[in-house]
Backbone atoms as SQL, in Angstrom:
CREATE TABLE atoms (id INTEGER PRIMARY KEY, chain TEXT, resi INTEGER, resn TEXT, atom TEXT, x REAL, y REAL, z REAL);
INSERT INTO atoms VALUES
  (1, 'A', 1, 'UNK', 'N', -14.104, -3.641, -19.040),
  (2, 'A', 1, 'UNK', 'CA', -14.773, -3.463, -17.764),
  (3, 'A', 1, 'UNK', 'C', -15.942, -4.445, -17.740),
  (4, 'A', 2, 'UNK', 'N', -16.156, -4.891, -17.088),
  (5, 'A', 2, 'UNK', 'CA', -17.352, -5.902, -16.294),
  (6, 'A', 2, 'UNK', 'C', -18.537, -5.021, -16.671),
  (7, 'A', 3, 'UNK', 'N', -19.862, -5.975, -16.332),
  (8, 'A', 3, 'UNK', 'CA', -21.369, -5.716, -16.212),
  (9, 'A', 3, 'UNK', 'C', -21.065, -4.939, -14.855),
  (10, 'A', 4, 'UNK', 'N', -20.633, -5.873, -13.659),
  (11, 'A', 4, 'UNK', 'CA', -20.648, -5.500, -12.678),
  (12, 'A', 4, 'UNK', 'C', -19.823, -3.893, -12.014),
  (13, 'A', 5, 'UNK', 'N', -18.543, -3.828, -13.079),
  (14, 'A', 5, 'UNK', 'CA', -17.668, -3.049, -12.591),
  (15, 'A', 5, 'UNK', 'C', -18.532, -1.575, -13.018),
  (16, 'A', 6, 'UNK', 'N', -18.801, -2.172, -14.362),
  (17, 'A', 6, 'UNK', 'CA', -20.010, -0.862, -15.067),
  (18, 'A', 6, 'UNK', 'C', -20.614, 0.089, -13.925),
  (19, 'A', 7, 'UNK', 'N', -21.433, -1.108, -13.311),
  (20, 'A', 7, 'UNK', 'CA', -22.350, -0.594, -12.336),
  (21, 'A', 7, 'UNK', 'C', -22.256, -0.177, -11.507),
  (22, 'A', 8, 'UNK', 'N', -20.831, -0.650, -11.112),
  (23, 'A', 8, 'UNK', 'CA', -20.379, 0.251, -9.424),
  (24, 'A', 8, 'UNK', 'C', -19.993, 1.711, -9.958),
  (25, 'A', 9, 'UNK', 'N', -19.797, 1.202, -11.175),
  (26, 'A', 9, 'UNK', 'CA', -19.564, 3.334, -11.993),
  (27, 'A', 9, 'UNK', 'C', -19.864, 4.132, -11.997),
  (28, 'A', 10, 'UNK', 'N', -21.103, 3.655, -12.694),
  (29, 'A', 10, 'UNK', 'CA', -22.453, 4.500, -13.145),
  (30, 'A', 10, 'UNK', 'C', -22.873, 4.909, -11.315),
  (31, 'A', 11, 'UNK', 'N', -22.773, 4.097, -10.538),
  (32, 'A', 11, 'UNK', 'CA', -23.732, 4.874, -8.839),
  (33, 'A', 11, 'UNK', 'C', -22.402, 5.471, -8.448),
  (34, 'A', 12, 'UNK', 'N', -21.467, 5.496, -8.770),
  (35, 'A', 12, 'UNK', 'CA', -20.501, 6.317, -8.121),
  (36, 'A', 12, 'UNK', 'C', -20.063, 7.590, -8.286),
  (37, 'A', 13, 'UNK', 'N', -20.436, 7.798, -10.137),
  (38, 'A', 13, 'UNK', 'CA', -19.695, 9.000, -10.886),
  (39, 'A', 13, 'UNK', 'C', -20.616, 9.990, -10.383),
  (40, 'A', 14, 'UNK', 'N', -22.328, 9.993, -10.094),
  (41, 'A', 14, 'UNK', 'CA', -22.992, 11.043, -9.708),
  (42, 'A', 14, 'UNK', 'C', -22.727, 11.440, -8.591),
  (43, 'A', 15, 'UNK', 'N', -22.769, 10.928, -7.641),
  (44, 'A', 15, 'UNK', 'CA', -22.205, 11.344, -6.467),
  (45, 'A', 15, 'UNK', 'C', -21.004, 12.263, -6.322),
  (46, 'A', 16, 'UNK', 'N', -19.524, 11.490, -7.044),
  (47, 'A', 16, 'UNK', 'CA', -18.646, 12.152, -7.245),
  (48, 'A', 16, 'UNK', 'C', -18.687, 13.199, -7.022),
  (49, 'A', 17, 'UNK', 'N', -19.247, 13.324, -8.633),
  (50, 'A', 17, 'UNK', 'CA', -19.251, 15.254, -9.290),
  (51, 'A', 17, 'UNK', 'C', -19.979, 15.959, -8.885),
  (52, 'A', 18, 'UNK', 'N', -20.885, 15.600, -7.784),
  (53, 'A', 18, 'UNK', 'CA', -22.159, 16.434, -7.102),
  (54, 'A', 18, 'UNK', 'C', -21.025, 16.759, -5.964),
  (55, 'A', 19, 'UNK', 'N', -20.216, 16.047, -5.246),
  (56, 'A', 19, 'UNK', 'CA', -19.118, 16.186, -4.366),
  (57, 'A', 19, 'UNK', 'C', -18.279, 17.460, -4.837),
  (58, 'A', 20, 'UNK', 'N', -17.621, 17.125, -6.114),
  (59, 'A', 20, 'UNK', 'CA', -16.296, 17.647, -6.251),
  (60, 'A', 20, 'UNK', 'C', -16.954, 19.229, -7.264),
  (61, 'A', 21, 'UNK', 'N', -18.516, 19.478, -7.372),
  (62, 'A', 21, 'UNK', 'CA', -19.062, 20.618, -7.610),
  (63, 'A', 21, 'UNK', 'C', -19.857, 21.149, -5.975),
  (64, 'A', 22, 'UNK', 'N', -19.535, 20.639, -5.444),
  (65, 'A', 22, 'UNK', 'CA', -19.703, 21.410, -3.796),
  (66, 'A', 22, 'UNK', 'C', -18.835, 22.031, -3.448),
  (67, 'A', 23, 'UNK', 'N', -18.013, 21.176, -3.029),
  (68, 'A', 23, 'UNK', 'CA', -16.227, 21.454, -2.107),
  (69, 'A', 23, 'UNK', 'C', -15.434, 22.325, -3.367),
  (70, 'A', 24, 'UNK', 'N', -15.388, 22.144, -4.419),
  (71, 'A', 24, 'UNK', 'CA', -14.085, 22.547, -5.340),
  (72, 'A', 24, 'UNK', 'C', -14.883, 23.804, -6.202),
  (73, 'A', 25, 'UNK', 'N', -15.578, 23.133, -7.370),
  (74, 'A', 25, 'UNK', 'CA', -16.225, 24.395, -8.194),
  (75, 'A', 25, 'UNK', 'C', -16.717, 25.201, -7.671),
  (76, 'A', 26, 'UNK', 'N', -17.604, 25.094, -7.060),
  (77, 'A', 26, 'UNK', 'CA', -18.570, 25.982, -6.067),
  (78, 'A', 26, 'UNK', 'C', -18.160, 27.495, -5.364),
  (79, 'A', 27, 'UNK', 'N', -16.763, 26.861, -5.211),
  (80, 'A', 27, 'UNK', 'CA', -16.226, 27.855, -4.572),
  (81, 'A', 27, 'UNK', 'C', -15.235, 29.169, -5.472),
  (82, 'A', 28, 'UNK', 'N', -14.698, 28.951, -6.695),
  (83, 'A', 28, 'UNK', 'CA', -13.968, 29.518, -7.711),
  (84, 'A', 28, 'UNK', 'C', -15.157, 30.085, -8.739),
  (85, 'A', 29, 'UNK', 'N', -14.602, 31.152, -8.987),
  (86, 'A', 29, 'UNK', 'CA', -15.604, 31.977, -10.056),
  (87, 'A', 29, 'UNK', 'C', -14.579, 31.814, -11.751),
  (88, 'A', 30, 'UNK', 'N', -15.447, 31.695, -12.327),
  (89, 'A', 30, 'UNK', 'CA', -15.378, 31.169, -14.140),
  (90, 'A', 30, 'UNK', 'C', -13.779, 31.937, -14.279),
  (91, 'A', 31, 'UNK', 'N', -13.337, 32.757, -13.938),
  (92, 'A', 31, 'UNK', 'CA', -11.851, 33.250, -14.223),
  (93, 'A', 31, 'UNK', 'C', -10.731, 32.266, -13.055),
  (94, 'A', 32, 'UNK', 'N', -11.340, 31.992, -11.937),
  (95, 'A', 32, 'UNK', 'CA', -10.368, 31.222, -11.257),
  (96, 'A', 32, 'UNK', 'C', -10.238, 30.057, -11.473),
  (97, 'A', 33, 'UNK', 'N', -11.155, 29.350, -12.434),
  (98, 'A', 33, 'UNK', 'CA', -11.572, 27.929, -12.802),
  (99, 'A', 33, 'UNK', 'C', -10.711, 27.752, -13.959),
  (100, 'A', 34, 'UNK', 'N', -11.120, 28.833, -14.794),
  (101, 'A', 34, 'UNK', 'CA', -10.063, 29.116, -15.951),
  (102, 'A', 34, 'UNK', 'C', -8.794, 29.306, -15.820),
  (103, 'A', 35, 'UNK', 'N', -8.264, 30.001, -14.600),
  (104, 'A', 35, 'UNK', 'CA', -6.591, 29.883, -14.366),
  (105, 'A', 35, 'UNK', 'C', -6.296, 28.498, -13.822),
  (106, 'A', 36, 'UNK', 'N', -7.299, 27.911, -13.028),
  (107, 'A', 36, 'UNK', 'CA', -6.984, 26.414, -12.767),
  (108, 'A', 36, 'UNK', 'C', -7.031, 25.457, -13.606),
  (109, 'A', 37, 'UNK', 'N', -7.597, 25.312, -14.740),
  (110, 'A', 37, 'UNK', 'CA', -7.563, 24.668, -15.708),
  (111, 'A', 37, 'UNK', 'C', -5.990, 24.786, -16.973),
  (112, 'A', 38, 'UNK', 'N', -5.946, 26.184, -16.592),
  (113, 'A', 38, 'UNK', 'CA', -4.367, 26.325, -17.427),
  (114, 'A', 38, 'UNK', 'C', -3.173, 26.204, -16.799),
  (115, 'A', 39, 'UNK', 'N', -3.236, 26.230, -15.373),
  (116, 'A', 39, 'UNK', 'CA', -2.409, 26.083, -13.879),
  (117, 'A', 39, 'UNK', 'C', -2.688, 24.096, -14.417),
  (118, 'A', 40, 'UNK', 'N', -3.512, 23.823, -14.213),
  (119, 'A', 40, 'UNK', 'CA', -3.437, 22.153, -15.010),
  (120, 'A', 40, 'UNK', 'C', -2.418, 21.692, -15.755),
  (121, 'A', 41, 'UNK', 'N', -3.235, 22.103, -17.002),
  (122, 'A', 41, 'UNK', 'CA', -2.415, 22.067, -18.254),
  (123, 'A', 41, 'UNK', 'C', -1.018, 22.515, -18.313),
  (124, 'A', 42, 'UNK', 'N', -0.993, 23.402, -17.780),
  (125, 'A', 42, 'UNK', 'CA', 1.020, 23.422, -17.749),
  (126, 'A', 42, 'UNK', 'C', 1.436, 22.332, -17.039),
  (127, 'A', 43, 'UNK', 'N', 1.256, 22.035, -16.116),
  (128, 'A', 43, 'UNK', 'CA', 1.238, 20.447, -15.109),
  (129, 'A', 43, 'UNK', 'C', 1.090, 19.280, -15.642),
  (130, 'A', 44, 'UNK', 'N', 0.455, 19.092, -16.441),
  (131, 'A', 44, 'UNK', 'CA', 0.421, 17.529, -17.224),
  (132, 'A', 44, 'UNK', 'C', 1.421, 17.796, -18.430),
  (133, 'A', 45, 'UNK', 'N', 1.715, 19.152, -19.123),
  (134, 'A', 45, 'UNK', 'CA', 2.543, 19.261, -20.416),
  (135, 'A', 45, 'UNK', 'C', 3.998, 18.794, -19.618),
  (136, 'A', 46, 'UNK', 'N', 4.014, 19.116, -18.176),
  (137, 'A', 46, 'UNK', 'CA', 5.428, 19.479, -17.343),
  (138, 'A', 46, 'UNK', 'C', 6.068, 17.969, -17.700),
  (139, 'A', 47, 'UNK', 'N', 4.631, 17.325, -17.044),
  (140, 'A', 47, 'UNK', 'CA', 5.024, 15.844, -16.471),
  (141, 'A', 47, 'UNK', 'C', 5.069, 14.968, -17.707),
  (142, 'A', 48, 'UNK', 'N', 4.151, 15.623, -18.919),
  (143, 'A', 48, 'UNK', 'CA', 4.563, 14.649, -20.368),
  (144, 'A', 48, 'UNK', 'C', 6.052, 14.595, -20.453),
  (145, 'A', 49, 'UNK', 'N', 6.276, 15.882, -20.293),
  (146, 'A', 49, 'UNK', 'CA', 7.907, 16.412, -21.134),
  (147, 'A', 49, 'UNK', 'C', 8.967, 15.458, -20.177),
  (148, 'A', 50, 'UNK', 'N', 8.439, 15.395, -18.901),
  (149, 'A', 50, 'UNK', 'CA', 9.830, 15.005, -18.081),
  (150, 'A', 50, 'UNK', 'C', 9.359, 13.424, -17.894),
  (151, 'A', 51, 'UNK', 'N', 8.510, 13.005, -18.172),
  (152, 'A', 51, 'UNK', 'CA', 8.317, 11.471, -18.250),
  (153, 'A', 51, 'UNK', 'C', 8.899, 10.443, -19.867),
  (154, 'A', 52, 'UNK', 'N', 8.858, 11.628, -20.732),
  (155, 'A', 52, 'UNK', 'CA', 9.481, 11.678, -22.435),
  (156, 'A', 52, 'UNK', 'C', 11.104, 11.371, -21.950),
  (157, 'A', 53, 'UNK', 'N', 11.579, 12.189, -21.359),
  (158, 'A', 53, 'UNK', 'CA', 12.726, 12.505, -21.376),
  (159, 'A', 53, 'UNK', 'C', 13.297, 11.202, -20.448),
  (160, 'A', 54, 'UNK', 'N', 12.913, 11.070, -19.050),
  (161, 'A', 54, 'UNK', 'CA', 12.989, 9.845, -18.822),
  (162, 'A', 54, 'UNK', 'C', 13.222, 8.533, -19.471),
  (163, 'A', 55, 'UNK', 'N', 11.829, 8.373, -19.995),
  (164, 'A', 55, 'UNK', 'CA', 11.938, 6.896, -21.281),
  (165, 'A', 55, 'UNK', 'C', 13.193, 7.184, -21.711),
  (166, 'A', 56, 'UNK', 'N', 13.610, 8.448, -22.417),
  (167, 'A', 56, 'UNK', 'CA', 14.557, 8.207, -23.005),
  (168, 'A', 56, 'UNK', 'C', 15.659, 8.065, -22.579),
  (169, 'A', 57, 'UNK', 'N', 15.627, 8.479, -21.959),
  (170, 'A', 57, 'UNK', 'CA', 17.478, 8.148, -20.826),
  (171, 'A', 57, 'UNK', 'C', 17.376, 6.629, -20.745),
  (172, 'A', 58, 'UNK', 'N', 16.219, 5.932, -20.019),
  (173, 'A', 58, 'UNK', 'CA', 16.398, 4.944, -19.798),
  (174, 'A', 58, 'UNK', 'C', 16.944, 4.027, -20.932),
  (175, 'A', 59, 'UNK', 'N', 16.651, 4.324, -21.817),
  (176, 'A', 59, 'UNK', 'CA', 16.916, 3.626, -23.301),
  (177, 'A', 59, 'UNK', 'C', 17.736, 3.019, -23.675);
């Protein structure tokens, strides 16, 4: 990454998460955050497994 690209980072990421802890966290209490976080995680294990399996067909 760049000096420059750095920098458009660093002023962007606060904003972000001040955003996405308004609209999103803000609104879910520590047990619904927690089922969304494991509602996640089954979702990326889904898409490892069927992107694995893919490669391999393609093979």
């Amino acid at each position: 990454m760049t000096d420059e690209g750095r920098g458009v980072y660093r002023k962007a990421i606060g904003p972000h998460l001040r955003a996405a802890q308004k609209w999103f966290a803000a609104a879910l209490t520590p047990a619904q955050l927690e089922g969304l976080a494991e509602g996640l995680q089954a979702l990326q294990a889904h898409i490892d497994t069927v992107s694995t399996t893919t490669q391999k067909e393609r093979s």
